[in-house]
matplotlib code that plots the C-alpha trace (Angstrom):
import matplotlib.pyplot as plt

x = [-145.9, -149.5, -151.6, -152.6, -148.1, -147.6, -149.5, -147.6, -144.9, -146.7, -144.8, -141.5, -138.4, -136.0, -134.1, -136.7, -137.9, -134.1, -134.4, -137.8, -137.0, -133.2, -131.4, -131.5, -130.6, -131.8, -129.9, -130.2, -130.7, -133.5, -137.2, -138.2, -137.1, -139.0, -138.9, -140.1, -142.0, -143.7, -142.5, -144.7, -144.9, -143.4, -141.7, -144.3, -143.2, -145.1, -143.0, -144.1, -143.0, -142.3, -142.6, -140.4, -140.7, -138.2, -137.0, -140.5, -142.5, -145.8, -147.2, -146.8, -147.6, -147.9, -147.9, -147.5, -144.6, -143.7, -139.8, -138.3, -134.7]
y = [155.3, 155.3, 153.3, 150.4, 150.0, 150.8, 147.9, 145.6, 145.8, 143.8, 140.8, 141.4, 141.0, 143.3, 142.6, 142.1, 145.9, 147.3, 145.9, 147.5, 151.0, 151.3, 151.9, 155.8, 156.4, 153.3, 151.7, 147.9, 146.1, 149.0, 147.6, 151.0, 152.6, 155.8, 156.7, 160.0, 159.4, 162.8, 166.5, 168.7, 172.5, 174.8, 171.8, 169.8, 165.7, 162.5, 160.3, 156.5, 154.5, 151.2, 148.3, 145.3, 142.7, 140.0, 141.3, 141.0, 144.4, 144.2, 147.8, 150.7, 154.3, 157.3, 161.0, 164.2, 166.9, 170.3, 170.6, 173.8, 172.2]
z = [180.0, 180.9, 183.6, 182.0, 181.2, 184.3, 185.9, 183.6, 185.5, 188.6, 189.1, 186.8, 188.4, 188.7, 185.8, 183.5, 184.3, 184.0, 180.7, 179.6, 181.8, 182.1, 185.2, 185.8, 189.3, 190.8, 193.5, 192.5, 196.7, 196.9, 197.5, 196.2, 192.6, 190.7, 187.3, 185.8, 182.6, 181.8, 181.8, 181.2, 181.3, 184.2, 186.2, 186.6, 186.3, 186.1, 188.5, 188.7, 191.3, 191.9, 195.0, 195.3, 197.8, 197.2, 194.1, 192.1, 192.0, 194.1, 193.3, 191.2, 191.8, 189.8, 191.4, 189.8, 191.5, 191.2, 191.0, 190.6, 189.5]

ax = plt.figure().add_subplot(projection="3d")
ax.plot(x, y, z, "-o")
ax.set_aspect("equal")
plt.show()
């Protein structure tokens, strides 16, 4: 999912992004859920997350992580 997709996602309920994204480990009540999107060599992940006030998403973020597991 790139930038531009990402931004989409401004002002979707929380449904309608379950629906385009899935569940993965998302705890539904949360105001805060993260997908990764990217892997790429030696552990490095494209994580994109995502800010809900009242159940529609306000902001999205994308960072880039090191995990070793």
């Amino acid at each position: 999912m790139r930038h531009k997709e990402g931004q989409e996602l401004i002002g979707r309920s929380k449904s309608e992004i379950l629906d385009r994204l899935g569940a993965e480990f998302n705890f539904f009540p949360s105001d805060e859920w993260s997908y990764e999107v990217e892997r790429r060599w030696f552990y490095f992940r494209t994580i994109l997350t995502l800010h809900f006030e009242d159940d529609v998403c306000t902001s999205v973020n994308y960072r880039t992580v090191l995990r070793l597991f």
